[in-house]
C-alpha positions as CSV (number, residue, x, y, z in Angstrom):
1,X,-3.3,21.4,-4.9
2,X,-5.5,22.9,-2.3
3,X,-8.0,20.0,-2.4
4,X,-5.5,17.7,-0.9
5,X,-5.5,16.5,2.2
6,X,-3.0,17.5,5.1
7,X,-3.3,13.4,5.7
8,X,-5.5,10.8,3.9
9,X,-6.8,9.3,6.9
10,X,-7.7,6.4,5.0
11,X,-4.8,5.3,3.5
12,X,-2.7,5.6,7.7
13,X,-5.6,3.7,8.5
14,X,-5.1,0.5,6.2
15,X,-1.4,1.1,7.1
16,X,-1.6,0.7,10.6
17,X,-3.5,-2.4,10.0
18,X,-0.8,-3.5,8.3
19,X,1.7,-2.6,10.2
20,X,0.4,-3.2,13.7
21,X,3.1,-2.7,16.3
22,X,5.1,-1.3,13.5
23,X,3.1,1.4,12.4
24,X,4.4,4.2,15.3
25,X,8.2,2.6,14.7
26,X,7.0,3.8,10.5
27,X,5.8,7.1,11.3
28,X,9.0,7.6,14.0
29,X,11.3,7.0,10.9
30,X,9.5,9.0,8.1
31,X,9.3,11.4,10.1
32,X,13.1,11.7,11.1
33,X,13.5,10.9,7.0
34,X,11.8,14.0,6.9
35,X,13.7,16.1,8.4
36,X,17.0,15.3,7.1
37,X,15.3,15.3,3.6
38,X,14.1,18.6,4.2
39,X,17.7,19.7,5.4
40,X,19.4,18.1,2.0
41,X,17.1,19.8,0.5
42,X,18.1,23.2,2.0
43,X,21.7,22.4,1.3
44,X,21.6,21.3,-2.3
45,X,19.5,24.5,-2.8
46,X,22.2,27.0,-1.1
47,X,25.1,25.6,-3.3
48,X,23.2,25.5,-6.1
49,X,22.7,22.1,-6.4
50,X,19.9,21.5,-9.1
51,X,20.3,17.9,-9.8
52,X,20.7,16.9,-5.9
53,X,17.4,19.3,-5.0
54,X,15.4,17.1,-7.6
55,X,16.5,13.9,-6.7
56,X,16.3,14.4,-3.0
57,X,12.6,15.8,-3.5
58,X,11.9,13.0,-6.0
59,X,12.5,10.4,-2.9
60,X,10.6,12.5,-0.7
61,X,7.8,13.1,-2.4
62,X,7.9,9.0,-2.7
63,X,7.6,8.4,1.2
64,X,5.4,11.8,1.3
65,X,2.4,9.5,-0.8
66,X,3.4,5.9,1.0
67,X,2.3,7.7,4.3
68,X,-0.6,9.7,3.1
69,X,1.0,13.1,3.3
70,X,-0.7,14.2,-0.3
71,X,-0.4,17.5,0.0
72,X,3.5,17.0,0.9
73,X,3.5,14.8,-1.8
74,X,2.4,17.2,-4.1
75,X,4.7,20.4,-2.8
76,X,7.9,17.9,-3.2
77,X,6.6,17.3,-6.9
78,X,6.7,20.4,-7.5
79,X,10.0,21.0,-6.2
80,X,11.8,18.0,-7.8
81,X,10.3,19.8,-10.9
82,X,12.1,23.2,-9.7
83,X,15.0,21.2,-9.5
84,X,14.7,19.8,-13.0
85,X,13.8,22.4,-14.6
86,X,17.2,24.6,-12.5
87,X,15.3,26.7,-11.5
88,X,16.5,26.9,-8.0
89,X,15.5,30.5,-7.8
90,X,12.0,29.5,-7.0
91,X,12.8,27.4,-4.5
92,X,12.9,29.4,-1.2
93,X,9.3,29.5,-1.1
94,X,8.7,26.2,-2.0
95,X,10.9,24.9,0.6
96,X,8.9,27.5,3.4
97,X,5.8,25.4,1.8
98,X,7.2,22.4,2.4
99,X,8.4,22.9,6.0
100,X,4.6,24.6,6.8
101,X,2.9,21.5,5.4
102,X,5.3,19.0,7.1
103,X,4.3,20.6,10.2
104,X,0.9,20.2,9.6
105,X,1.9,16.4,8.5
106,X,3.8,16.2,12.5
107,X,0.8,17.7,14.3
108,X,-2.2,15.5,12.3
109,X,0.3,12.1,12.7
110,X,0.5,12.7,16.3
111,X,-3.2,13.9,16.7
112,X,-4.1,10.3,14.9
113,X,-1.1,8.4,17.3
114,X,-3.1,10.0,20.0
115,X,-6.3,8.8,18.9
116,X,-4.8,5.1,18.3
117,X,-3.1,4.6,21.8
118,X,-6.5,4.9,23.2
């Protein structure tokens, strides 16, 4: 998992072109998406919610590789599999994992929004 990327340059680079003036209004609501995802995640894991801890990181873990977050990605694969698995014991340090790499995710996006406005 290591070997992933924080951000796959590449793949927010073919995005934007796509996107155009749409490409900050994207990264605005992925990462709001984010944040409430990482929040539902925290809730389904205090009450014990297996089921709603996989499916939540199941559609995260979606948007995490449609904005080339890899490494996100991967961390929310392994907890939808914590989830399926109910295992929700192992999840406290998967979610501080998560939350560490989405902040890596924030700073890099905003580093490369930087970079693009000029």
């Amino acid at each position: 998992m290591v070997d992933k990327p924080h951000l796959d340059e590449e793949a927010l680079a073919e995005l934007q072109d796509v996107m155009e003036d749409e490409f900050e209004m994207l990264i605005q609501t992925y990462l709001k998406d984010s944040r409430e995802r990482i929040e539902s995640l925290k809730a389904a894991m205090n009450e014990g919610e297996a089921d709603a801890f996989a499916k939540t990181a199941h559609s995260f873990k979606g948007s995490c590789i449609n904005i080339g977050a890899p490494r996100l990605g991967e961390l929310c694969r392994e907890a939808e599999k914590t989830g399926q698995d109910e295992r929700l014991s192992d999840a406290p340090p998967l979610l501080d994992a998560i939350e560490a790499e989405f902040q890596q995710v924030i700073d890099g996006l905003h580093t490369l929004m930087a970079r693009g406005a000029g």
